[in-house]
DOTOR-642081 format. One record per atom (N, C-alpha, C): residue number from 1; y negated, z negated, x negated. Coordinates in nm, 2 decimals, always signed. Layout:
<atom n="NUM" Y="Y" Z="Z" X="X"/>
...
This chain:
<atom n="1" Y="+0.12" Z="+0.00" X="-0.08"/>
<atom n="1" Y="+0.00" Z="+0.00" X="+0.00"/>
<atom n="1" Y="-0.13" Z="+0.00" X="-0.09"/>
<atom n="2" Y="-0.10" Z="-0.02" X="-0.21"/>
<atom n="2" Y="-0.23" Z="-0.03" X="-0.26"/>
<atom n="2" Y="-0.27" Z="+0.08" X="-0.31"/>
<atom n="3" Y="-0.20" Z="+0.20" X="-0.37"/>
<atom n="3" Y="-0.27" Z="+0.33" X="-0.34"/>
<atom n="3" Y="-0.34" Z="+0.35" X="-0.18"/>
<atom n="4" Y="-0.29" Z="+0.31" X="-0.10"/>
<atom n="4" Y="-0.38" Z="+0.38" X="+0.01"/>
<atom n="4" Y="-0.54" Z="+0.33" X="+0.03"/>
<atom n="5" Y="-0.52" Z="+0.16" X="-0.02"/>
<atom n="5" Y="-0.66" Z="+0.07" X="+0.02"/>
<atom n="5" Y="-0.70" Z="+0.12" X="-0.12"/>
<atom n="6" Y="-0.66" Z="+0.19" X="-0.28"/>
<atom n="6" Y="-0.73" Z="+0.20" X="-0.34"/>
<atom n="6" Y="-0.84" Z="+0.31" X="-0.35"/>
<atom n="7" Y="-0.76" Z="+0.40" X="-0.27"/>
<atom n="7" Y="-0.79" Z="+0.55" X="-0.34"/>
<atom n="7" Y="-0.87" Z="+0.58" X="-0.18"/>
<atom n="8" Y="-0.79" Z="+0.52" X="-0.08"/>
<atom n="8" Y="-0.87" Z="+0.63" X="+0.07"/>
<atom n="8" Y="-0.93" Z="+0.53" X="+0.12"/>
<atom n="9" Y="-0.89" Z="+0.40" X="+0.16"/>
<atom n="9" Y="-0.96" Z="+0.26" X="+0.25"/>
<atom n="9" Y="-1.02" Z="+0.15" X="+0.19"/>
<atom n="10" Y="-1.13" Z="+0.27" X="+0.09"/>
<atom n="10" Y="-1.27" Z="+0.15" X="+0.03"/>
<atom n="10" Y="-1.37" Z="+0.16" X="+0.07"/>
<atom n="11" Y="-1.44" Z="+0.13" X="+0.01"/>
<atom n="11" Y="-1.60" Z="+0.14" X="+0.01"/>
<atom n="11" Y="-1.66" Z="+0.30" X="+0.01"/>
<atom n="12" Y="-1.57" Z="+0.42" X="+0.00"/>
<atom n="12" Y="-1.57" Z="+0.57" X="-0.01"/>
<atom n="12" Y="-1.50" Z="+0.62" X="+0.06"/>
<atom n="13" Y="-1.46" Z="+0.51" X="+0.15"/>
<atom n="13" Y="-1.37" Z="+0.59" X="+0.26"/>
<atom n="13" Y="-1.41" Z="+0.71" X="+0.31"/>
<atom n="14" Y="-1.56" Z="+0.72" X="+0.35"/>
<atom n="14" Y="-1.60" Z="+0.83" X="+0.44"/>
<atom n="14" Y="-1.59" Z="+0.95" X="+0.41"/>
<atom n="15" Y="-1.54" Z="+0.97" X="+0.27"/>
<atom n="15" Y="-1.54" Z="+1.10" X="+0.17"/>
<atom n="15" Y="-1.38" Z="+1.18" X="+0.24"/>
<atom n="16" Y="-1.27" Z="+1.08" X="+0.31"/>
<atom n="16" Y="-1.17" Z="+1.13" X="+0.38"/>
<atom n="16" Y="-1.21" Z="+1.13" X="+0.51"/>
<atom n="17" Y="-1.31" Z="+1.05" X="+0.60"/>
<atom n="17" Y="-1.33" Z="+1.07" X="+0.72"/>
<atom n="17" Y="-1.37" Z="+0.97" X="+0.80"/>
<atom n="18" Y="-1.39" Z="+0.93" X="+0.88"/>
<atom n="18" Y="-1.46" Z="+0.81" X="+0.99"/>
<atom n="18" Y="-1.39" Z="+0.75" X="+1.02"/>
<atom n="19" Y="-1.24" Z="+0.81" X="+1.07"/>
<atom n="19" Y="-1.19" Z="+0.74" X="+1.15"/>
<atom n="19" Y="-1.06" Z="+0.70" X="+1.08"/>
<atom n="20" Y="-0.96" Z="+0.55" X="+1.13"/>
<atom n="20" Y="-0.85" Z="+0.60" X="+1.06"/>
<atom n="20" Y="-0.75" Z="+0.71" X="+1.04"/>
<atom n="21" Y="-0.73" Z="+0.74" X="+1.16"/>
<atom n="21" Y="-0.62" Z="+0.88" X="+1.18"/>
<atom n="21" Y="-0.67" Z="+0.98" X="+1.10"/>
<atom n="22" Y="-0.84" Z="+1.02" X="+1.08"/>
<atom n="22" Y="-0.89" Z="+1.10" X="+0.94"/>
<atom n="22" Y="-0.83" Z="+1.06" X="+0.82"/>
<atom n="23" Y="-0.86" Z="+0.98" X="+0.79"/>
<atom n="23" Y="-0.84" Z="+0.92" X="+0.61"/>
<atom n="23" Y="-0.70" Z="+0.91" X="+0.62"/>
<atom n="24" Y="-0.61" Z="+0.87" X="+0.69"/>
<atom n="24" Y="-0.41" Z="+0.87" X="+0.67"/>
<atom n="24" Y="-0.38" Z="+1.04" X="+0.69"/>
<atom n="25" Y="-0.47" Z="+1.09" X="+0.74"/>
<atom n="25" Y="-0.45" Z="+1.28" X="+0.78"/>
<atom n="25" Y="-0.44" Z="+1.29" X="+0.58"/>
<atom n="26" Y="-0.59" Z="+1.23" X="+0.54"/>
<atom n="26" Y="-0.58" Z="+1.30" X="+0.41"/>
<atom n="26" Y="-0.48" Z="+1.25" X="+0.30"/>
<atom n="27" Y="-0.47" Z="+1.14" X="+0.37"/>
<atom n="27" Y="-0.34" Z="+1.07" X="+0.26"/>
<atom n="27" Y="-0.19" Z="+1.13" X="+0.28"/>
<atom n="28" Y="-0.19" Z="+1.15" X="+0.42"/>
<atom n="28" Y="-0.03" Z="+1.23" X="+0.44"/>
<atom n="28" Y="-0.05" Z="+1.38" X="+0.38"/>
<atom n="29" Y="-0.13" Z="+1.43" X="+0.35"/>
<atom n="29" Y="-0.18" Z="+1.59" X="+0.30"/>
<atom n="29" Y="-0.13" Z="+1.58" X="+0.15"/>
<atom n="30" Y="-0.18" Z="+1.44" X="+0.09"/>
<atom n="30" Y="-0.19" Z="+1.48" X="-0.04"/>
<atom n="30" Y="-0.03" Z="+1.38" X="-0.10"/>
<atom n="31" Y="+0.06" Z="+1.33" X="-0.02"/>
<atom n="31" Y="+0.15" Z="+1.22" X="-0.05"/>
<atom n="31" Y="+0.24" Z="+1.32" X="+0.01"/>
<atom n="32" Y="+0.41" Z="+1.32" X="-0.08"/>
<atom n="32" Y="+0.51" Z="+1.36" X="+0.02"/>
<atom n="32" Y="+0.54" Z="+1.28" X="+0.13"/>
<atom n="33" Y="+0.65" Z="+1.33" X="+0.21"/>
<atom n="33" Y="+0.66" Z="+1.23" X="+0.31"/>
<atom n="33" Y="+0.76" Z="+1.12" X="+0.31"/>
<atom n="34" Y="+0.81" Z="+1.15" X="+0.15"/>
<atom n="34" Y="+0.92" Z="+0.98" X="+0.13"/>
<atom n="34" Y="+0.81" Z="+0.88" X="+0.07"/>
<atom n="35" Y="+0.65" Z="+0.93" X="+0.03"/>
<atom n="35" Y="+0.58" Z="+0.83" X="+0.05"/>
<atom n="35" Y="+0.52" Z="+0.73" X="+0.14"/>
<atom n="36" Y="+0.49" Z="+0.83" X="+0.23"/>
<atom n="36" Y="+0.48" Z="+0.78" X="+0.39"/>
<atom n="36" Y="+0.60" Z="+0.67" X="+0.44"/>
<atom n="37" Y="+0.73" Z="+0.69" X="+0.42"/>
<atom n="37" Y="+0.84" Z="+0.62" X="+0.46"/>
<atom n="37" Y="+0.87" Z="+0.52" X="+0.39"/>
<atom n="38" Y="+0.81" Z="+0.52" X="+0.28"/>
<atom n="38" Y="+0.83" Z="+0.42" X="+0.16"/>
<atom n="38" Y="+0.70" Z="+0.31" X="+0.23"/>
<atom n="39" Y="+0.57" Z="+0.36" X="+0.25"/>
<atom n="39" Y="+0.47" Z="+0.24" X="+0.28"/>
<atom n="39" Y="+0.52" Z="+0.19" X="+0.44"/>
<atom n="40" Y="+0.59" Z="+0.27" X="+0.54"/>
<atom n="40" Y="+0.63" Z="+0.21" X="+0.62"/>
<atom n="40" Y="+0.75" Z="+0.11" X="+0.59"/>
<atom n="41" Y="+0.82" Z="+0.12" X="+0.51"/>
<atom n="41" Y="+0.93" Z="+0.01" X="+0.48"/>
<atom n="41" Y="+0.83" Z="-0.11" X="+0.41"/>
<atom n="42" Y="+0.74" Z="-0.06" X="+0.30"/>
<atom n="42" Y="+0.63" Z="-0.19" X="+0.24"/>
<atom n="42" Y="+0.56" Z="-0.25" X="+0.36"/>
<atom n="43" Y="+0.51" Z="-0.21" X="+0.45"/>
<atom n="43" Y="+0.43" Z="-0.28" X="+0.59"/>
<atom n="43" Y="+0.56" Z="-0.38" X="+0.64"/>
<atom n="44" Y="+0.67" Z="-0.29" X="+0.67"/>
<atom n="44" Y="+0.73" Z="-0.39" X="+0.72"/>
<atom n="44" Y="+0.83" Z="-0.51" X="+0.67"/>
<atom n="45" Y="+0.84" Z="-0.50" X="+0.52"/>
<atom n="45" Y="+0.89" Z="-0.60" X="+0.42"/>
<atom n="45" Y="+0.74" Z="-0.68" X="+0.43"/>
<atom n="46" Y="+0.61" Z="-0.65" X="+0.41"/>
<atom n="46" Y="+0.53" Z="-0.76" X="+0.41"/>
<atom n="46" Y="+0.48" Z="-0.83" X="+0.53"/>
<atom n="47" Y="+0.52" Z="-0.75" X="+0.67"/>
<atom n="47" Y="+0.50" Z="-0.82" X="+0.80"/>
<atom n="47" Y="+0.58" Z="-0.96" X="+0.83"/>
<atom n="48" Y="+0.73" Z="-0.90" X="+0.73"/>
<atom n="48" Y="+0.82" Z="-1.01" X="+0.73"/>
<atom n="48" Y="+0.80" Z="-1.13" X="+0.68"/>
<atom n="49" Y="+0.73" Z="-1.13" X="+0.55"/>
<atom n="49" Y="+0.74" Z="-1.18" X="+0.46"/>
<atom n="49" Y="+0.65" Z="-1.30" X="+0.49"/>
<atom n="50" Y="+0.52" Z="-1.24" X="+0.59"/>
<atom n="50" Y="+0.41" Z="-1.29" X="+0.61"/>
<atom n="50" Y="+0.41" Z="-1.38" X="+0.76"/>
<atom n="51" Y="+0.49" Z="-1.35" X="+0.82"/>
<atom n="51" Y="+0.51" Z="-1.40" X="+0.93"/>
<atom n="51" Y="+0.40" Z="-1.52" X="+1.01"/>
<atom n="52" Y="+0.39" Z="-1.60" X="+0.92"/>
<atom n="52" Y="+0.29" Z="-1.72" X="+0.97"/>
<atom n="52" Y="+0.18" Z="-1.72" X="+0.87"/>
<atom n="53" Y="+0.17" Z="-1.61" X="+0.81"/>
<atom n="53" Y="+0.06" Z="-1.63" X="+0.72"/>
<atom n="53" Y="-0.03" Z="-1.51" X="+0.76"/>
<atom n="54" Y="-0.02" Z="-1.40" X="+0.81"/>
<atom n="54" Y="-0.05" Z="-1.26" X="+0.75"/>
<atom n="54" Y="-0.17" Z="-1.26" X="+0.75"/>
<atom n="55" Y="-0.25" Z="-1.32" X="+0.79"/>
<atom n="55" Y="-0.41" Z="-1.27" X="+0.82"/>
<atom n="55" Y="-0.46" Z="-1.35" X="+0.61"/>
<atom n="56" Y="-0.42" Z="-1.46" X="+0.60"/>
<atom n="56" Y="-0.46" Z="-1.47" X="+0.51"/>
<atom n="56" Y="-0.42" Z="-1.40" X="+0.36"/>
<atom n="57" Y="-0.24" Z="-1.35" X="+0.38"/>
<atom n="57" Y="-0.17" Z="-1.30" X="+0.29"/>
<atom n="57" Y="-0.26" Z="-1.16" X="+0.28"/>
<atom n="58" Y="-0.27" Z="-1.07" X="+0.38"/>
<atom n="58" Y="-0.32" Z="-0.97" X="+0.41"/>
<atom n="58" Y="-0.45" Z="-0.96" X="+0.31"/>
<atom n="59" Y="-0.54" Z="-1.07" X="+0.32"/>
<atom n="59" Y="-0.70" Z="-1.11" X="+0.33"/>
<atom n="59" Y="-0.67" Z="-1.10" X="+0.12"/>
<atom n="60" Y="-0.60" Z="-1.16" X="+0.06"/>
<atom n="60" Y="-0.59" Z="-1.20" X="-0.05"/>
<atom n="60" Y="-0.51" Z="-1.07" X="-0.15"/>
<atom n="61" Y="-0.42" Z="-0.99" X="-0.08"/>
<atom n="61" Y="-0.40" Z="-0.87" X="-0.13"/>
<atom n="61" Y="-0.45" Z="-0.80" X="-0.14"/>
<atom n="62" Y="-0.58" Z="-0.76" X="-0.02"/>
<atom n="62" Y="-0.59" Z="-0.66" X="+0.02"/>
<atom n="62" Y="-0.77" Z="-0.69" X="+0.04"/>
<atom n="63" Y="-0.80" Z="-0.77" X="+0.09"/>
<atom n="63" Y="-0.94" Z="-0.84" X="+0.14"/>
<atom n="63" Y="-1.03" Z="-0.78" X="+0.05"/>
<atom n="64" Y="-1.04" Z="-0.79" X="-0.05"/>
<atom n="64" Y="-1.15" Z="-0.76" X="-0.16"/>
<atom n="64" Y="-1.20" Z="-0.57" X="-0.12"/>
<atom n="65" Y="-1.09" Z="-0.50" X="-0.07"/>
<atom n="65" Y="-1.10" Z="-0.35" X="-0.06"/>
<atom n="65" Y="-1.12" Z="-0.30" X="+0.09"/>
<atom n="66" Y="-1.06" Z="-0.42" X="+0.18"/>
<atom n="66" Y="-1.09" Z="-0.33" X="+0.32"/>
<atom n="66" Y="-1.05" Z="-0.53" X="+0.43"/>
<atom n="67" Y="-1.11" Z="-0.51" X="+0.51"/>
<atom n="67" Y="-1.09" Z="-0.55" X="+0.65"/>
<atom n="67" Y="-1.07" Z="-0.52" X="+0.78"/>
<atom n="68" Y="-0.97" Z="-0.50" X="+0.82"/>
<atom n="68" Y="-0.94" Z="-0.46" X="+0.94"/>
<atom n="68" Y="-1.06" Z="-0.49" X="+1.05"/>
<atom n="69" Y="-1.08" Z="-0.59" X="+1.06"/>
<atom n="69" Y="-1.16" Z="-0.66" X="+1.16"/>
<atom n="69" Y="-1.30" Z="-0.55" X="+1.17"/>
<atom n="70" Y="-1.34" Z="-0.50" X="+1.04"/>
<atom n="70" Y="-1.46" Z="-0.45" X="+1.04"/>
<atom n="70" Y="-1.41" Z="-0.27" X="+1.09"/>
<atom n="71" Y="-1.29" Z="-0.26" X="+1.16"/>
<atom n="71" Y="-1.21" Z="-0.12" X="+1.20"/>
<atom n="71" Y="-1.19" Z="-0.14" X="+1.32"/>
<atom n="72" Y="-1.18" Z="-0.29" X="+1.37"/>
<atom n="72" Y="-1.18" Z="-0.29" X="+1.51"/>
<atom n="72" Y="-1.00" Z="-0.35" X="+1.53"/>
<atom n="73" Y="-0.95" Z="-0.36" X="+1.42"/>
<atom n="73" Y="-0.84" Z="-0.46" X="+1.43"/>
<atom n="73" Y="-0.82" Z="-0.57" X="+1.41"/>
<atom n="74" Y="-0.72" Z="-0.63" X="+1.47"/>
<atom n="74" Y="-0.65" Z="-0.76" X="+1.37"/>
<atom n="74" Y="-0.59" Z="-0.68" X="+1.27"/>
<atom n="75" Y="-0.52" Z="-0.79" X="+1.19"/>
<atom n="75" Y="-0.41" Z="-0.70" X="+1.09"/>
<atom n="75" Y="-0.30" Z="-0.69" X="+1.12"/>
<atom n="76" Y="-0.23" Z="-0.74" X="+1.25"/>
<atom n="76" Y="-0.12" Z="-0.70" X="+1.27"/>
<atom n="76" Y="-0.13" Z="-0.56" X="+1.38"/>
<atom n="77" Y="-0.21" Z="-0.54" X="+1.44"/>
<atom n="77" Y="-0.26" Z="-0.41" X="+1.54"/>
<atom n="77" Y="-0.28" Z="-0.28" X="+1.45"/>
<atom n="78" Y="-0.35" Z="-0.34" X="+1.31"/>
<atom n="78" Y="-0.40" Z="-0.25" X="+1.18"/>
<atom n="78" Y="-0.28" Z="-0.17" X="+1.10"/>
<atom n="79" Y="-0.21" Z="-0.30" X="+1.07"/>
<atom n="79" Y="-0.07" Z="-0.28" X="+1.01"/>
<atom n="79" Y="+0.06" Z="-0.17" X="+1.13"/>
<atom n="80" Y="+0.03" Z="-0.17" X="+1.22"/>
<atom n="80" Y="+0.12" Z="-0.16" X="+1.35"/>
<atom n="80" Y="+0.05" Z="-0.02" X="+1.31"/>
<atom n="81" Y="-0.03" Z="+0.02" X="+1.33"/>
<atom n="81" Y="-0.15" Z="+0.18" X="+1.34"/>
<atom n="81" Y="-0.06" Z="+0.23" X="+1.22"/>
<atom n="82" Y="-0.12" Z="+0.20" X="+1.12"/>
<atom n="82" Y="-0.06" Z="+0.26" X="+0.98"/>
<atom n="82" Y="+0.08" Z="+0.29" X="+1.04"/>
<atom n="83" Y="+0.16" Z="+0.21" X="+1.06"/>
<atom n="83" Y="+0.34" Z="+0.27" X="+1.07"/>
<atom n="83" Y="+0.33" Z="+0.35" X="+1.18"/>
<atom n="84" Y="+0.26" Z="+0.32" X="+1.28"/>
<atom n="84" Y="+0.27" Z="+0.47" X="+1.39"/>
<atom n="84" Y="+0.19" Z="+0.61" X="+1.34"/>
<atom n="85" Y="+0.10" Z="+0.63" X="+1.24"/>
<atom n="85" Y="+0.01" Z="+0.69" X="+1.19"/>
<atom n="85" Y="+0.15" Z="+0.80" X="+1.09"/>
<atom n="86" Y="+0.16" Z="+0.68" X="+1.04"/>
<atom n="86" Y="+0.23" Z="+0.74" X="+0.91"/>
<atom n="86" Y="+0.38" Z="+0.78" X="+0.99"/>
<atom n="87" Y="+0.41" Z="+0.77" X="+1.07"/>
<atom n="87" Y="+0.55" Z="+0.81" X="+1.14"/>
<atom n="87" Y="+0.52" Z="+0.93" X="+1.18"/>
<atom n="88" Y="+0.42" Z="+0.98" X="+1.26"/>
<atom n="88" Y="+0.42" Z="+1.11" X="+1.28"/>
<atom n="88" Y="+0.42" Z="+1.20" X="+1.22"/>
């Protein structure tokens, strides 16, 4: 996951597009699609993992480069997007 919050969901996101389904459009463009399947199995080994923690585990991996909240998610609705995003 951290190529995706490095390279497409920072502070330059706009340079892929506005919205999420833009910026995962450019990431599935430029990633085969066993990478796609690979961050879906990473979302869901860390949903696991995080279970009673996620908002903070999420905030501490990840926090410094993107917040969901400021996208109009939680991070489990965020995290849920990405795996439906990246499944099609």
């Amino acid at each position: 996951m951290f190529q995706l919050f490095c390279c497409y969901l920072n502070e330059d996101s706009n340079i892929w597009g506005n919205t999420l389904p833009e910026i995962l459009s450019c990431y599935k463009r430029d990633c085969p699609r066993e990478s796609h399947l690979e961050m879906i199995r990473e979302i869901n080994l860390f949903i696991n993992e995080h279970l009673d923690d996620l908002d903070s585990a999420f905030e501490t991996d990840y926090g410094r480069n993107f917040s969901p909240e400021l996208w109009g998610y939680t991070t489990l609705s965020f995290l849920e997007e990405l795996k439906r995003i990246l499944s099609e």
